[in-house]
N, C-alpha and C positions, 0 to 999 in steps of 0.2 A: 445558366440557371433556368429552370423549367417551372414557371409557378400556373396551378389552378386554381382559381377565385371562383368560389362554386353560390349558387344559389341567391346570388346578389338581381337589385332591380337594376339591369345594362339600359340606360341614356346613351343612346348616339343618336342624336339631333343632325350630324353629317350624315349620316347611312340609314336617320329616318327608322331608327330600333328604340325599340321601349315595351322594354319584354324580361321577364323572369329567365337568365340562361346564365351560362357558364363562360368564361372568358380564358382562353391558353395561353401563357405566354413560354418563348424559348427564345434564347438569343438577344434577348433585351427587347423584344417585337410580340406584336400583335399575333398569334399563329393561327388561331380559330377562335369560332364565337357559337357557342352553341354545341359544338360535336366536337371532342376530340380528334384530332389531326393523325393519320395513320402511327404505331407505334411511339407516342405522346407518354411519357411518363413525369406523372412532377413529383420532384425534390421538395417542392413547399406548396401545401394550399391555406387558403383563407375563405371560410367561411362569412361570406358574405349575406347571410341570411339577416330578410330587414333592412338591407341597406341599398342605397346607391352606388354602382359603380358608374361611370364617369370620365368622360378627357379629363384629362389634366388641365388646370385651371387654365388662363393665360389671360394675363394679368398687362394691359396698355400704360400703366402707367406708376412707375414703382422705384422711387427712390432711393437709391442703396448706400450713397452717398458718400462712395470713393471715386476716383481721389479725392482726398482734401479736406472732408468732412470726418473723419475719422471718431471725435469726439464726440458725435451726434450718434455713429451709427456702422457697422464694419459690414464688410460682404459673407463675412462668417456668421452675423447675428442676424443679417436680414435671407438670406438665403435659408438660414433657420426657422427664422418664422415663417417664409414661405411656401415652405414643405411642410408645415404643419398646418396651414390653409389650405390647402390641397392645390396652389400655384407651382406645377411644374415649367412656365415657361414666362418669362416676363420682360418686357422694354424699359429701359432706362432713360430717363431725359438728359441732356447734354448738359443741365448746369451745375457741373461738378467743378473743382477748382484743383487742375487746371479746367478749364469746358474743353470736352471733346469735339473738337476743332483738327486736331492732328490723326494721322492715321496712328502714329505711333502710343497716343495714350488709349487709343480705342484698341486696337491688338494687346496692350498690358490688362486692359478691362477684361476682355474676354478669355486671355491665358487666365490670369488671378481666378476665374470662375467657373473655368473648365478644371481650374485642379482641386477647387473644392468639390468638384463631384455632386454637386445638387440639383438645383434646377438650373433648365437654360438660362441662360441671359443673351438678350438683343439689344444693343446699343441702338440710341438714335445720333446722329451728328448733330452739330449744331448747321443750323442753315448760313450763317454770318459770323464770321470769323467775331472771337471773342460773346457771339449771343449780341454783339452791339448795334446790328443793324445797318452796318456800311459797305461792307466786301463781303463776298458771296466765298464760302469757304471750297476746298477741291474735295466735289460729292463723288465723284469716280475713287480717287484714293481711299477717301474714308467709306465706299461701300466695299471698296477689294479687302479692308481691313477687318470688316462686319457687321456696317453699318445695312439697320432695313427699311432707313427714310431718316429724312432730316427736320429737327426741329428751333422755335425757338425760346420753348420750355416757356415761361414765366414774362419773355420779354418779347415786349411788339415792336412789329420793325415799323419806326416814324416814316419812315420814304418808299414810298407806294412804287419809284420806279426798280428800286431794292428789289421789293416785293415780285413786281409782274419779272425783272431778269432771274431770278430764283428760279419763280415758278416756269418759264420756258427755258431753261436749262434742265430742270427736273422733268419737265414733258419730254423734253427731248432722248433722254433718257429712260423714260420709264420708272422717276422714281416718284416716290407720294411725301408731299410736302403738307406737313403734319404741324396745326395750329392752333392756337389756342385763339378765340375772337374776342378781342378788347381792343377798344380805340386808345391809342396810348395818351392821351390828353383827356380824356373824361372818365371822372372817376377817381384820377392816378392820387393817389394815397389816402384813399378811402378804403374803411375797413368793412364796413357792413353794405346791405343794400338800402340803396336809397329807399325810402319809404315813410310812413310815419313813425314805425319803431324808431328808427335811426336817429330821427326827429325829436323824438318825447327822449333817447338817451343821449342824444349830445356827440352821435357817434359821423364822421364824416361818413358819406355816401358813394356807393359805384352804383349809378344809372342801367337802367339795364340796355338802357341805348347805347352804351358803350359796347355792349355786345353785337346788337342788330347793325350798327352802324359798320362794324368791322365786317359783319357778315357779308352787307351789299358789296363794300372793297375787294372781300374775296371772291365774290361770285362772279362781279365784274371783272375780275382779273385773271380769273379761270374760263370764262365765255373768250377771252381776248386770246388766251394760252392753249387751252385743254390739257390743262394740268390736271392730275389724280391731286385733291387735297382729303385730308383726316381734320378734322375738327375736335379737339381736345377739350372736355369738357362745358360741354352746353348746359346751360343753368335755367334758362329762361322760357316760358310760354309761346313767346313773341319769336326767339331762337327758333323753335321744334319748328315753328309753322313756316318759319325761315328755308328752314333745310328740308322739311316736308316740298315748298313748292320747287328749289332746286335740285331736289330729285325727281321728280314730275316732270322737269323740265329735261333731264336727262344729263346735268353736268354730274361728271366723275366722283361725286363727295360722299365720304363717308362720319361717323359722327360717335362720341361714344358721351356717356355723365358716369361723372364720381359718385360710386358709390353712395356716401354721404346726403349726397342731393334728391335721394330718391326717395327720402325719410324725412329728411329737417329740412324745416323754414327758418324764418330771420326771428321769430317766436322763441325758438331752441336757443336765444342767446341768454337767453335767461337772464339772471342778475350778474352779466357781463361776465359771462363764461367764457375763460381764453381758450379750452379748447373747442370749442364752436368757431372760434375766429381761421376762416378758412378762404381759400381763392380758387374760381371766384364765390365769391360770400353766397350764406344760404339767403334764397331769397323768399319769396312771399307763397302762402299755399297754391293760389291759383298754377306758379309757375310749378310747384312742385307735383300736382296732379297730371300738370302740360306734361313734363317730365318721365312720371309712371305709365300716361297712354302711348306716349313717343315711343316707347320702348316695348310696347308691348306689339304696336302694329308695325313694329320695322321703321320707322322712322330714325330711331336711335339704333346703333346698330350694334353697340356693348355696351359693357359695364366694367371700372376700373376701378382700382384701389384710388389711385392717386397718392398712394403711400408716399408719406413724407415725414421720416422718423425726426423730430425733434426732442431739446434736451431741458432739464426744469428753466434754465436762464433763458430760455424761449420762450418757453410759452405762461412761466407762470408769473405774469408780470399782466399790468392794466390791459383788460382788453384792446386797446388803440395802441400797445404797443407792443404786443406779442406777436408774433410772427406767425402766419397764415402755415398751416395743416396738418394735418391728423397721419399718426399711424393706421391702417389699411389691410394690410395683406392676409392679417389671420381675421380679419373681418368678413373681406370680399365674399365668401363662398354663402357666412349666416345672410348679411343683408342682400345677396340675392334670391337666397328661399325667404327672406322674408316678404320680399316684393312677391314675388310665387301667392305665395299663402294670401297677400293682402290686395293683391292688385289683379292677378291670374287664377284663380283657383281654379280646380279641378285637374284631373289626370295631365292634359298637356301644358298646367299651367309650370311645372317643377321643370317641365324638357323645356320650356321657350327660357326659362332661367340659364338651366345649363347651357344651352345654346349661347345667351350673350355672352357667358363667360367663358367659352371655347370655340367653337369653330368661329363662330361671330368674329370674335376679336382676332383668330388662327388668320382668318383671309385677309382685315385689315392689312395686319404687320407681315401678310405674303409669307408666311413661314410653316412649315410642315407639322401642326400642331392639332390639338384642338378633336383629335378624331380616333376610333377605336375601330380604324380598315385595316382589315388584315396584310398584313404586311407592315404596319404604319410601327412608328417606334411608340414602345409600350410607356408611357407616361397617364398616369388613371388616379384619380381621385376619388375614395371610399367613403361615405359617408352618411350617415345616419342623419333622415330629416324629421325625424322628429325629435332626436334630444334636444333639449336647451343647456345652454351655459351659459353663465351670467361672466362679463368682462368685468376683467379688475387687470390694475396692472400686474398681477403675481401669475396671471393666467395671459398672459401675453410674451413671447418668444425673440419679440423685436427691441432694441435699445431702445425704441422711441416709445414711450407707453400712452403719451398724452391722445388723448381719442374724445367725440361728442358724446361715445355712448357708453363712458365709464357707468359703471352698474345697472345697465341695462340686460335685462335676459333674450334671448337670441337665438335664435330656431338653427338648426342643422350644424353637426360638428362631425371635421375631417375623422374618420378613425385609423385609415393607412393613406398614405402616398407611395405609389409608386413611378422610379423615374428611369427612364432608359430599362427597363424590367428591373430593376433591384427598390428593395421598400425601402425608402427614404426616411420614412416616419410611419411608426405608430402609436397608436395611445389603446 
């Protein structure tokens, strides 16, 4: 199939383009950018005028929730709404049921997703057999299966010497040990941030010391290793300036925030709004400002859904008892032009957006993604940054509709995806 996307505004933040031209694809690849390729004829073009073309999203952190969750959310519904987010490529966390642990459930993952023909999917392993923190699971098998780093999703490992044998096995190796920082004793079954909100509602508290504190363990234990780690969702002020000095200092670490956190404070809980209730909780403006600079000077290094499709017996229940997070993936792409427009403006503020959301996150997860190099496989996200659409659940794709920013209006909406050269979606 031979498609020409004519007259669109090309973002390639890898190849440093940001230019009015024309994009060829043949063969399911990238073939020219700009000039027609000797005897090029296309079967299909799309008029791109007005719009952004784009990598294809690639999405760090995204829920899909098979095995096991089935009744939350199917690989059919969510791969759905992630081609209509413009997310051609996305990592899965390990805490499915069974946790991928086994090479064997991780090979069923990625058959199941290669035959529905949509976007990628990249498993993460679990770093500790069961997610439990005690045995170190076999990261050789589960990367021959397709795994591209191992995590422990939601759950901190208690035993620090856990931890450093992980991590010098994954050094030794070469793989990136991907973590979320919380001290698993402070904080642990709090819902919101500590603060004085928390305080005036009566809601228990996560410190954000339980962040920092985990941060110094990992850093210390990456100086000791020289471990590659990922940092999964930094929430905090005190965090950025965390990972600010240990990149200065020159350890391996990379860092990404959820989406969500780049917009709401612990304010957004409103009159105990259960979809606000998220992990780790929105926290105080100060951090969320720490947050939108992080990101914008490279300190933060993407931007992820953190999709996590839940179902009404989740989440619509007392704030303190609803189950931590938000649907995501047809979000990611608005509330990145949203930061653009509010945090970045001007001509290169749209390209350091798409950046977080494609090559940024492409080099993370080490996978060939993220980029419109000729030759590279044709996965491009079209979209228009000035329309707005307002969220509601009947304009959401995903089984999980609960989200913070139920009727809220929202800048930039996908109009094609295209994946391996074929249009996945359009609207």
């Amino acid at each position: 199939m031979t498609i020409q996307i004519k007259n669109g505004r090309v973002i390639d933040p890898a190849n440093r383009i940001d230019a009015v031209q024309d994009v060829f694809i043949a063969d399911g690849r990238i073939a020219a950018i700009g000039t027609a390729p000797a005897g090029f004829e296309a079967r299909q073009q799309i008029d791109a005028g007005g719009l952004v073309v784009a990598p294809g999203l690639v999405d760090l952190s995204a829920r899909l929730r098979e095995p096991g969750y089935e009744y939350k959310a199917t690989l059919e519904s969510e791969l759905d709404a992630a081609v209509a987010g413009g997310v051609t490529s996305l990592l899965c966390p390990p805490d499915t049921d069974p946790v991928l642990d086994e090479p064997g459930l991780v090979e069923m993952l990625v058959h199941r997703a290669r035959l529905l023909n949509q976007s990628h999917v990249y498993p993460l392993g679990a770093l500790t057999v069961g997610l439990k923190g005690r045995e170190l699971t076999e990261m050789a098998e589960l990367t021959e299966a397709g795994c591209v780093g191992f995590s422990q999703a939601e759950e901190a490992v208690q035993d620090s010497t856990v931890l450093l044998r992980a991590m010098q096995y994954a050094q030794t190796f070469g793989y990136t040990v991907w973590l979320r920082p919380q001290d698993p004793h402070l904080g642990r079954g709090g819902v919101a941030h500590s603060g004085p909100l928390a305080s005036r509602m009566g809601l228990s508290g996560v410190p954000v010391i339980s962040e920092t504190i985990a941060l110094h363990t990992i850093f210390e234990l990456m100086r000791s290793t020289g471990a590659r780690v990922h940092l999964c969702r930094i929430s905090s002020a005190q965090g950025v300036d965390l990972v600010r000095a240990a990149r200065a200092e020159g350890l391996l670490v990379s860092c990404d925030v959820g989406a969500h956190h780049l917009h709401l404070t612990d304010g957004d809980i409103g009159f105990f709004d259960p979809n606000a209730r998220l992990a780790p909780p929105l926290r105080g403006q100060r951090d969320r400002d720490a947050l939108r600079a992080g990101l914008a000077d490279g300190t933060i290094d993407a931007i992820c859904s953190d999709h996590t499709p839940l179902d009404d017996e989740e989440k619509l229940l007392p704030f303190g008892e609803a189950s931590p997070g938000a649907t995501g993936l047809e979000l990611l792409l608005s509330l990145a032009v949203k930061w653009a427009q509010e945090c970045a403006p001007g001509k290169d503020g749209l390209a350091t957006a798409v950046a977080r959301v494609s090559c940024d996150a492409a080099r993370i997860a080490g996978i060939a993604a993220g980029t419109l190099s000729v030759g590279s496989v044709a996965d491009l996200c079209i979209f228009d940054p000035q329309a707005r659409w307002k969220v509601e659940p009947a304009a959401l794709r995903s089984q999980g509709r609960h989200t913070p920013f139920l009727g809220y209006e929202l800048p930039g909406q996908v109009r094609h995806t295209l994946v391996s050269g074929r249009v996945a979606f359009s609207r």
